[in-house]
C-alpha positions as a Python dict, from the first residue, in 0.01 Angstrom:
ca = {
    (1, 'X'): (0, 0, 0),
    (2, 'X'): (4, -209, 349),
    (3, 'X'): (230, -184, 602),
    (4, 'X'): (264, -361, 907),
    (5, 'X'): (463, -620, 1132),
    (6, 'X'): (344, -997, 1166),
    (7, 'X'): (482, -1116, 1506),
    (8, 'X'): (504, -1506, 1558),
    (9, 'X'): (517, -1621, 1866),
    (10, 'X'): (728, -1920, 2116),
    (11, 'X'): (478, -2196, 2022),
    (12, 'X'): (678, -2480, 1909),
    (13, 'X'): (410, -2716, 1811),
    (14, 'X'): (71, -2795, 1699),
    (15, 'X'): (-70, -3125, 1709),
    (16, 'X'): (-390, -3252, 1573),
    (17, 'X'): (-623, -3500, 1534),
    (18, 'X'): (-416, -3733, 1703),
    (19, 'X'): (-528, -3904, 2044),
    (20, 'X'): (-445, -3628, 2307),
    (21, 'X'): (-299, -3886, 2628),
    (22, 'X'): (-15, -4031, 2380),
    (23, 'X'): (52, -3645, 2240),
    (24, 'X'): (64, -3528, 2628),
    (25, 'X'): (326, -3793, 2656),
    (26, 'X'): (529, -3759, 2368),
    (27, 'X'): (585, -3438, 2427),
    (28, 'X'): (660, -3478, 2792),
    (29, 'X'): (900, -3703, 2656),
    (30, 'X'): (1040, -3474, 2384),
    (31, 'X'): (1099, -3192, 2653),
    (32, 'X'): (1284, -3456, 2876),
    (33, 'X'): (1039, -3359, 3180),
    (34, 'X'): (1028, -3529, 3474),
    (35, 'X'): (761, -3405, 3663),
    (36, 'X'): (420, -3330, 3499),
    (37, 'X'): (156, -3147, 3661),
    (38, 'X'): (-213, -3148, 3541),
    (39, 'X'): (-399, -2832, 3615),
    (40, 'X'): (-800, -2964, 3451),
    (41, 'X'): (-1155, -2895, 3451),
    (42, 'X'): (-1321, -3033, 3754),
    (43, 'X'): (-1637, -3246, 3608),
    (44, 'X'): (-1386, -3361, 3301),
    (45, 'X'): (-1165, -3541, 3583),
    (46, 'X'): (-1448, -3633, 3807),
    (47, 'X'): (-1717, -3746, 3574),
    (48, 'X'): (-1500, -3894, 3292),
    (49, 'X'): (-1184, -4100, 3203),
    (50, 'X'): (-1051, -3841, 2984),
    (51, 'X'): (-768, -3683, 3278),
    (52, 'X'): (-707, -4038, 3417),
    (53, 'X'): (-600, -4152, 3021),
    (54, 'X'): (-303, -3906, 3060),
    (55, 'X'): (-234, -3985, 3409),
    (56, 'X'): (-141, -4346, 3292),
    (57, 'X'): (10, -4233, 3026),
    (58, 'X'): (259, -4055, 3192),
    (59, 'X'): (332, -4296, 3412),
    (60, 'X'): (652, -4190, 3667),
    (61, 'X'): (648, -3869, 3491),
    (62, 'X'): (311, -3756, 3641),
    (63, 'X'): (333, -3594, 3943),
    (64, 'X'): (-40, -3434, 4049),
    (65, 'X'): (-327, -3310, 3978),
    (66, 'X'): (-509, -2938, 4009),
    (67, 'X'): (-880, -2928, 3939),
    (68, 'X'): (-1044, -2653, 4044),
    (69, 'X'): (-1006, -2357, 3842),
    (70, 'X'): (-1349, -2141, 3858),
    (71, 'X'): (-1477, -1971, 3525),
    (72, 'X'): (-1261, -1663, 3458),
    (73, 'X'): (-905, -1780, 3655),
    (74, 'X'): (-947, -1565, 3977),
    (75, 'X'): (-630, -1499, 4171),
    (76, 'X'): (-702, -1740, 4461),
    (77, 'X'): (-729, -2058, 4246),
    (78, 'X'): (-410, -1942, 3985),
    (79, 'X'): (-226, -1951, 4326),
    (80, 'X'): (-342, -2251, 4465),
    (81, 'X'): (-246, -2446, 4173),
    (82, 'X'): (95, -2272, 4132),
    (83, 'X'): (139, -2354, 4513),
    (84, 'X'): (50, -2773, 4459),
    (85, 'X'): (233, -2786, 4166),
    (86, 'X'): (569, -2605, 4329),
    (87, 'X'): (504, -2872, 4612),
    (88, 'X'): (514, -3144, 4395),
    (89, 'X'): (862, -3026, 4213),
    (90, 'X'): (664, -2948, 3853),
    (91, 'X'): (882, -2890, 3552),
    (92, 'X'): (603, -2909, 3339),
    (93, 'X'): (246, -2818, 3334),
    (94, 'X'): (-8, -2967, 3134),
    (95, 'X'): (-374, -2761, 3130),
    (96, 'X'): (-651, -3013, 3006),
    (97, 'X'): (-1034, -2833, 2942),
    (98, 'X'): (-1148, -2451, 2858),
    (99, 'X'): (-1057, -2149, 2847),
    (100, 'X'): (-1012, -2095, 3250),
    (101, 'X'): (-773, -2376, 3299),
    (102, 'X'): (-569, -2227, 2980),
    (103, 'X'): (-535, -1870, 3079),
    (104, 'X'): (-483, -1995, 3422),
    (105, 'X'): (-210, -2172, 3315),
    (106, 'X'): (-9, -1935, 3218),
    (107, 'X'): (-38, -1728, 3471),
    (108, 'X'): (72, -2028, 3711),
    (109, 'X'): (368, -2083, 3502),
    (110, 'X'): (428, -1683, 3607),
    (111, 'X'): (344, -1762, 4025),
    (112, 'X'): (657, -2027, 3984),
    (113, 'X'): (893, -1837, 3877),
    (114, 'X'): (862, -1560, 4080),
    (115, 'X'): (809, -1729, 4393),
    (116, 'X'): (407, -1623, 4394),
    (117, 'X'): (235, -1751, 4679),
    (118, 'X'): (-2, -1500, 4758),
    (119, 'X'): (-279, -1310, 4518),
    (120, 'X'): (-110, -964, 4558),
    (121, 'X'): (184, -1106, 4451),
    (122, 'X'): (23, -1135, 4106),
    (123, 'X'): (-5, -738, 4095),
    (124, 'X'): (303, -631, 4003),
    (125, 'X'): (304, -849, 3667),
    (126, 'X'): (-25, -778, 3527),
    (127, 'X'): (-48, -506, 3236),
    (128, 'X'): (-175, -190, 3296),
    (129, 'X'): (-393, 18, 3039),
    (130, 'X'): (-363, 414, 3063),
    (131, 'X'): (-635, 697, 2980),
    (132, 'X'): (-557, 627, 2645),
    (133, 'X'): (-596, 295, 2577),
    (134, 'X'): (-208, 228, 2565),
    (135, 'X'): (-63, -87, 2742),
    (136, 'X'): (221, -75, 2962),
    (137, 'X'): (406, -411, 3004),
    (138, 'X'): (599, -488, 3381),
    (139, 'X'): (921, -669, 3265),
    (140, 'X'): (1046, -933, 3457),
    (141, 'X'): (1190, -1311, 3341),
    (142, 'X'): (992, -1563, 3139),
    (143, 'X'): (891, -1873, 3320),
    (144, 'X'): (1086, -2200, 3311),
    (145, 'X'): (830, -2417, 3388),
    (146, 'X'): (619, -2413, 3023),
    (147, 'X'): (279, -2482, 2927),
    (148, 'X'): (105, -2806, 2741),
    (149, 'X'): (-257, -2738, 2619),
    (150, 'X'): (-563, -2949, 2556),
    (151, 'X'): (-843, -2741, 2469),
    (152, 'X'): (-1238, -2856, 2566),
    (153, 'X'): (-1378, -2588, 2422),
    (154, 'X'): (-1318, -2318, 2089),
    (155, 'X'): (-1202, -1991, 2265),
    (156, 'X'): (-881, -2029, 2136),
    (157, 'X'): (-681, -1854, 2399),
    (158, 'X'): (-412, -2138, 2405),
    (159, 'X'): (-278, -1939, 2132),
    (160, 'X'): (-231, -1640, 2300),
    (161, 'X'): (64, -1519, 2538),
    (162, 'X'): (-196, -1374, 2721),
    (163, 'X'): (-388, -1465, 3076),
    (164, 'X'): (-696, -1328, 3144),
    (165, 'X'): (-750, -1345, 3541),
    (166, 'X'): (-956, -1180, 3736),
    (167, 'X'): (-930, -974, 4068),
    (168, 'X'): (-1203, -1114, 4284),
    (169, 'X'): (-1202, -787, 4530),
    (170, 'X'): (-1212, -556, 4237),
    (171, 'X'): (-1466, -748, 4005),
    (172, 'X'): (-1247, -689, 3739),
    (173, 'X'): (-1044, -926, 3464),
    (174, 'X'): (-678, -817, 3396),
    (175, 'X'): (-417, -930, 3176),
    (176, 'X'): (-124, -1081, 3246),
    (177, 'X'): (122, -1054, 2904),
    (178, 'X'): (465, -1186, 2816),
    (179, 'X'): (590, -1376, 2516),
    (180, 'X'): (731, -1668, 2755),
    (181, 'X'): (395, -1774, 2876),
    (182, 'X'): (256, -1872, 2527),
    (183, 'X'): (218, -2239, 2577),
    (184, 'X'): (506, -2470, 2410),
    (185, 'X'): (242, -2695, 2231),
    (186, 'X'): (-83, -2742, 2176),
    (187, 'X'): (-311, -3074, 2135),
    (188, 'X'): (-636, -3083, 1922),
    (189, 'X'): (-818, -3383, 1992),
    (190, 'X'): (-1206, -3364, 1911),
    (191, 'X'): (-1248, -3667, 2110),
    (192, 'X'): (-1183, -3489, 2445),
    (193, 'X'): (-1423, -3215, 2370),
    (194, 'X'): (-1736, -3484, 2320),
    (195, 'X'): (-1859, -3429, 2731),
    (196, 'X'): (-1812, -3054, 2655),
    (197, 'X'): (-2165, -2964, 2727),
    (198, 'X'): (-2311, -2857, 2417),
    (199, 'X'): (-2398, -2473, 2521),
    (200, 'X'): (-2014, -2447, 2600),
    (201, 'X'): (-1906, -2593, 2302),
    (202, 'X'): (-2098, -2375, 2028),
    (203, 'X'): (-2051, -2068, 2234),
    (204, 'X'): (-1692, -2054, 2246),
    (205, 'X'): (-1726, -2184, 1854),
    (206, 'X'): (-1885, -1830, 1843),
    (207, 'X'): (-1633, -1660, 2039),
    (208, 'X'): (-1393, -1790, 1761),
    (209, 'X'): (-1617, -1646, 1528),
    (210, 'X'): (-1593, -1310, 1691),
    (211, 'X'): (-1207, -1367, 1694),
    (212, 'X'): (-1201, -1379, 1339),
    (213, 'X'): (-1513, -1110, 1272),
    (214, 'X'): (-1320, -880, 1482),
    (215, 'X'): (-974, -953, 1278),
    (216, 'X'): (-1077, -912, 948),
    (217, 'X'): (-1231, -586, 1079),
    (218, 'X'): (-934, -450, 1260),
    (219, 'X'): (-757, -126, 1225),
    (220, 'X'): (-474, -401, 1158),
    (221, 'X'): (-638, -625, 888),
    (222, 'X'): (-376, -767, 657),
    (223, 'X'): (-367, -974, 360),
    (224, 'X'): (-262, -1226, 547),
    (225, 'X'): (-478, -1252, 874),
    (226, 'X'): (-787, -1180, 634),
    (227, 'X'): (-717, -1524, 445),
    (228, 'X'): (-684, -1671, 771),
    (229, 'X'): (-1009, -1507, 920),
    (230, 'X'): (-1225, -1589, 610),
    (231, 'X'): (-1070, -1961, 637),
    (232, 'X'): (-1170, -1995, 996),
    (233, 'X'): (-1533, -1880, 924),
    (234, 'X'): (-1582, -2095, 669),
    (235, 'X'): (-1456, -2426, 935),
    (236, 'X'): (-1679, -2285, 1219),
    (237, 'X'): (-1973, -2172, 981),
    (238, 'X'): (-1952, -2562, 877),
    (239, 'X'): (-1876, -2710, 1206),
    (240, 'X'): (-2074, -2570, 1433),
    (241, 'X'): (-2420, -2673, 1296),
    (242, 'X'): (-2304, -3007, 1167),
    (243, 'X'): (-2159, -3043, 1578),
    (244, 'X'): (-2494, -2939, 1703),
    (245, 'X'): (-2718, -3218, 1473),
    (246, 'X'): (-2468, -3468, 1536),
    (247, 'X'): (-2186, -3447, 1889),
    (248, 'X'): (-2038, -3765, 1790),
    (249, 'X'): (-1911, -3579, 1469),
    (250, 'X'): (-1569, -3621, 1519),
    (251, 'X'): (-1459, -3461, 1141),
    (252, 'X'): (-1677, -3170, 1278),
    (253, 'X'): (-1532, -3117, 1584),
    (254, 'X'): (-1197, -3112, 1423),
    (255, 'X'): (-1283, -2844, 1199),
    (256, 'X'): (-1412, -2654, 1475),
    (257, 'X'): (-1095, -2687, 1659),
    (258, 'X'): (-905, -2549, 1355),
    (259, 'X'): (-1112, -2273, 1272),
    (260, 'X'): (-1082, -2183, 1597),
    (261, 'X'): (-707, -2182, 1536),
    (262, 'X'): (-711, -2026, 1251),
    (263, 'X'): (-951, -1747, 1377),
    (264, 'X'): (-641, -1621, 1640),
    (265, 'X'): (-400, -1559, 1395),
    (266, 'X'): (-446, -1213, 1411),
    (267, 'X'): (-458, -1198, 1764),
    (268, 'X'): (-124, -1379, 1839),
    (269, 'X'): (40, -1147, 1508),
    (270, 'X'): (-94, -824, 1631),
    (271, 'X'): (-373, -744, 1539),
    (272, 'X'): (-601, -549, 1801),
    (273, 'X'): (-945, -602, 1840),
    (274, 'X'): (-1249, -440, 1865),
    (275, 'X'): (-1586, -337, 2087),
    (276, 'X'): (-1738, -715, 2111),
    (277, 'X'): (-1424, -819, 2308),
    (278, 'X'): (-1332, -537, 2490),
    (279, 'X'): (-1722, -561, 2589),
    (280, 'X'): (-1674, -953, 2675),
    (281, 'X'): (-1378, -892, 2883),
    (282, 'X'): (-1582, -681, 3138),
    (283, 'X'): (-1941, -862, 3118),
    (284, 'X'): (-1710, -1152, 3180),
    (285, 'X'): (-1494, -1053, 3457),
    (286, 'X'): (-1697, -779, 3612),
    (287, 'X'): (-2071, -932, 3565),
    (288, 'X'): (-2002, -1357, 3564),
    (289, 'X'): (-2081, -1387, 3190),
    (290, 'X'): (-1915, -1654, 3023),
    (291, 'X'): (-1687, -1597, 2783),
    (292, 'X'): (-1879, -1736, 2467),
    (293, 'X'): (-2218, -1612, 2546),
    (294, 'X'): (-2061, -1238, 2534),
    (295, 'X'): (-1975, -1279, 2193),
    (296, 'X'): (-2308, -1440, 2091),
    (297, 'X'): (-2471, -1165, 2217),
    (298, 'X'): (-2273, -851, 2156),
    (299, 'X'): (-2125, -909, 1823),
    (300, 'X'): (-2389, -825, 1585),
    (301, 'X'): (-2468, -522, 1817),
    (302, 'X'): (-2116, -396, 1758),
    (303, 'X'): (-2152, -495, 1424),
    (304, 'X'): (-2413, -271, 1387),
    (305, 'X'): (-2288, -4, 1585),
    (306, 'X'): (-1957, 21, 1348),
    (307, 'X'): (-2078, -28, 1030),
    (308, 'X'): (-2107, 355, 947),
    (309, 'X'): (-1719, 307, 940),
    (310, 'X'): (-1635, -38, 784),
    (311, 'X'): (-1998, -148, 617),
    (312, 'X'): (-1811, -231, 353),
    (313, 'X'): (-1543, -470, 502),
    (314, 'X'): (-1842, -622, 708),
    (315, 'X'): (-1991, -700, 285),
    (316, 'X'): (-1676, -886, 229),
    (317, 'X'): (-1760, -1134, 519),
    (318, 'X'): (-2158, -1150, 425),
    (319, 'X'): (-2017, -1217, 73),
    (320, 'X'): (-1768, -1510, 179),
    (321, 'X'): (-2035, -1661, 383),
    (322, 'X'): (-2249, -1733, 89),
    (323, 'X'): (-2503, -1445, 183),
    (324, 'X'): (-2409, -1093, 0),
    (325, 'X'): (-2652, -874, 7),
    (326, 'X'): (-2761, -949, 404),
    (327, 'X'): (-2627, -740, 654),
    (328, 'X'): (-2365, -960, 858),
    (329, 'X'): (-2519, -849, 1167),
    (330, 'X'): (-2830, -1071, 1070),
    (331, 'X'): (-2650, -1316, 931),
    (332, 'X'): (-2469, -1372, 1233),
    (333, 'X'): (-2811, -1303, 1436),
    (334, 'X'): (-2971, -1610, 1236),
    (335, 'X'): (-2633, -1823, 1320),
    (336, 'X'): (-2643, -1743, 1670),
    (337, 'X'): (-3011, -1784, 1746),
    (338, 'X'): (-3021, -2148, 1518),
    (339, 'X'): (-2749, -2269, 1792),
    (340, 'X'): (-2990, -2188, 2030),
    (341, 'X'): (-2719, -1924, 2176),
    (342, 'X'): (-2864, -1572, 2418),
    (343, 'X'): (-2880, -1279, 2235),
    (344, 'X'): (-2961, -1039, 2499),
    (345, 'X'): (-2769, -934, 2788),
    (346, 'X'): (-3079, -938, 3009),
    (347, 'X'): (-3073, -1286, 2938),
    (348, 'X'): (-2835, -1402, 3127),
    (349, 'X'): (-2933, -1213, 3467),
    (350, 'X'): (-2714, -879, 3437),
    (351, 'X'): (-2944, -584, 3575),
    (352, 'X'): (-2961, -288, 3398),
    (353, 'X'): (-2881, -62, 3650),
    (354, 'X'): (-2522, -243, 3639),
    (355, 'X'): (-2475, -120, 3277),
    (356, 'X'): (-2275, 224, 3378),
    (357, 'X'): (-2050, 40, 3589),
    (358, 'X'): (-1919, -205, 3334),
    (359, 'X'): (-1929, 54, 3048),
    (360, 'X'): (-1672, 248, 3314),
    (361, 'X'): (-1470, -97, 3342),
    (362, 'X'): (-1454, -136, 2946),
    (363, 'X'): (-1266, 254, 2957),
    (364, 'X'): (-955, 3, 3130),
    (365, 'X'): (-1001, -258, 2838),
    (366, 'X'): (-709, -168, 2555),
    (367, 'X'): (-937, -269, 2268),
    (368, 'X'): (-1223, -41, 2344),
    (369, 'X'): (-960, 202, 2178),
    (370, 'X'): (-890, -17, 1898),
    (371, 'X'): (-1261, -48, 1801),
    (372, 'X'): (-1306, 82, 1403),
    (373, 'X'): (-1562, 339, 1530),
    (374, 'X'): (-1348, 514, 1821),
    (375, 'X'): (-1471, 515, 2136),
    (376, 'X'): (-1321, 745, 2389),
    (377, 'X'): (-1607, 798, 2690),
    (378, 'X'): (-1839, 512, 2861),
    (379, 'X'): (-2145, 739, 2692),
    (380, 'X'): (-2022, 585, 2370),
    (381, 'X'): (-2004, 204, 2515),
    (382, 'X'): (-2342, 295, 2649),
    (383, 'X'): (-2461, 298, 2366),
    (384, 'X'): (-2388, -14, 2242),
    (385, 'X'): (-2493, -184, 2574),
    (386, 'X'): (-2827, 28, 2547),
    (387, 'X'): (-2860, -177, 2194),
    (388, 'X'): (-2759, -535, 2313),
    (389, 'X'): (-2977, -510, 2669),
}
C-alpha cells in the first residue's frame, strides 16, 4: 500500500490561453499593485512588441524595466535587477521569457526583502546539500514583493519555489528554496512563445519531458503524479512535433505549455528526482549547457543506466506512448534526434577532460541521491557521463 505526503504549494492562479498583456494587468489589478516591475528576456523586448504590449497595458502601474538576465541567473544580474526594481519602489514583479528570467525572479523577490545589494549577500539564503545528499534549508521571512510569470519556453520552473542561480566565481548553480518565492500566478499564452527560437522551444519541451520521465520514475511515484506524468507526455509527445512542422500552431503550443505544467506536478508535491537532472544542474551551471539540451542528451543515458532497477516502470511509459515492446531509452532517442535536438555531450563543446570535475559537482546536487539506481561516489556518475560523451 502507498504512503506519502502531496504538498501544494502558494500559487494562487493559473491562467491560460488567454492574451498574456490583459492577464499581466488583471492581475496587477486584482493584487491592488501599484508599481510593476518587468524583469524580461533581452531580444523578446528589443526585437519584438511582445514586453512593450504589457508596458501599455499597465499603464501608471508600470514602473521599469530589467532585461538582462544571462542564461542560468548568475548572482551579479539577480542583484542588479533587485537593485532597479528597489529604486523604482516595486511592489510587484512581473518575469516575461525562459527559464533564467523565472528562477531569477524569485530570487530577486528574496534580494528585496532582505535588503540584498551585493552577490555575497545571496549566500546566506541558498540551500546547502550535505555528504549525504540531505538539504538543509536557511530560514528567514518570505518576500513581500511576489512574482507574476510568463513563460517563453517549456522548462516549467515557474512552478517551482525554487531558484536555480549560479555562483559565477565558483562555476557552480545553487538553489535558493522557500515556499514564499513560488510565483502568485502564472500566464500561458502560446502567442508569446512564437519568436522563441525553435531549438529553445523543443528543448525545454524535452526538459518537460524529463520532468515527467523522471517523476513517474521516482523513489516518490504516486498514483497521483503518475496520471499527471503520463498526461503531460502524451501533450508534449503531441505538441512538440506538430510545433516543429508548423510554429504558428497556436493549439500546439498550448498543449505544450500544459504538458509542461502538468509534467511538474511531482516536482512542486515532492517528488525527488533523478540522475538526468541532477546531471543537468551541473553541465548547466558548471559547463554553460543550456538547460534543455542536458535533458535531450542525458536522459536516455540515465535511462539506460537505471533500468536494471526500474525496467519495468520505464515499460509502463514505452507502453503509454504507443510503443511497448521498445526500450524507452530509444524511444526517447528517436524523439529527440527527429527534433533535431544534441545527443552527445561532446556536442555542445564540453571537453572531456572536464568530465571528473562536474561528476565531483553533481556529489553537491540533492537528486544524485534520489536517483532509482543509488549513486554515492563521482565513479558512479562517471559512468553515466562516460556513456552520454
Amino acid at each position: 500500500m502507498q504512503q506519502g505526503h502531496i504538498n501544494f504549494t502558494r500559487m494562487e492562479k493559473v491562467i491560460f490561453g488567454e492574451p498574456a498583456a490583459e492577464a499581466v494587468k488583471a492581475e496587477a489589478e486584482r493584487r491592488g499593485a501599484t508599481g510593476v516591475f518587468l524583469l524580461v528576456s533581452g531580444t523578446l523586448n528589443r526585437e519584438t512588441d511582445e514586453v512593450e504590449k504589457v508596458r501599455q497595458a499597465l499603464g501608471n502601474l508600470y514602473c521599469g524595466t530589467h532585461d538582462d538576465m544571462p542564461a542560468h541567473s548568475p548572482r551579479e544580474a539577480v542583484v542588479a535587477c533587485a537593485n532597479a526594481a528597489r529604486d523604482a519602489n516595486a511592489d510587484l514583479l512581473v518575469s516575461l521569457g525562459g527559464g533564467s528570467t523565472t528562477d531569477g525572479g524569485k530570487a530577486v523577490t528574496i534580494c528585496l526583502k532582505h535588503g540584498i545589494t551585493d552577490v555575497d549577500g545571496m549566500e546566506a539564503f541558498r540551500t546547502v546539500v550535505d555528504e549525504e545528499g540531505k538539504r538543509h534549508f536557511p530560514e528567514y521571512a518570505a518576500p513581500d514583493v511576489r512574482q507574476i510569470v510568463v513563460p517563453t519556453t517549456l522548462s516549467g520552473g515557474e512552478f517551482n519555489a525554487r531558484a536555480g542561480i549560479t555562483n559565477s566565481k565558483l562555476r557552480l548553480k545553487q538553489s535558493f528554496m522557500h515556499p514564499g518565492i513560488i510565483p502568485v500566478s502564472v500566464i500561458l499564452d502560446p502567442a508569446v512563445t512564437v519568436p522563441t527560437p525553435e531549438w529553445l522551444f523543443l528543448s525545454t519541451g524535452i526538459r518537460a519531458v524529463d520532468h515527467a520521465v523522471e517523476t513517474y520514475l521516482s523513489i516518490d511515484s504516486n498514483h497521483y503524479t503518475d496520471g499527471a506524468c503520463l498526461q503531460a507526455l502524451k501533450l508534449l509527445g503531441d505538441g512538440l512535433p506538430r510545433v516543429k512542422a508548423d510554429p504558428g500552431d497556436m493549439e500546439a503550443r498550448l498543449n505544450c505549455l500544459m504538458g509542461a505544467w502538468m509534467s511538474m506536478t511531482g516536482v512542486i508535491t515532492g517528488a525527488r528526482l533523478g540522475a538526468s537532472h541532477a546531471i543537468g544542474h551541473i553541465l548547466g551551471g558548471s559547463a554553460g549547457v543550456p538547460h534543455g539540451h542536458t535533458s535531450c542528451i542525458m536522459l536516455p543515458y540515465v535511462l539506460d543506466w537505471n533500468a536494471s532497477v526500474n525496467g519495468d516502470r520505464q515499460k509502463d511509459i514505452a507502453a503509454a506512448m504507443g510503443q511497448a515492446g521498445t526500450p524507452l531509452s530509444q524511444i526517447l532517442d528517436d524523439f529527440i534526434r527527429n527534433l533535431d535536438m544534441p545527443r552527445r555531450i561532446r556536442e555542445t563543446g564540453v571537453e572531456e577532460s572536464d568530465l571528473p570535475r562536474l561528476a565531483e559537482n553533481c556529489m553537491l546536487d540533492d537528486w544524485t541521491f534520489s536517483n532509482p539506481r543509488k549513486i554515492r561516489t563521482p565513479e558512479q556518475v562517471m559512468e553515466i557521463l562516460k556513456l552520454a560523451y
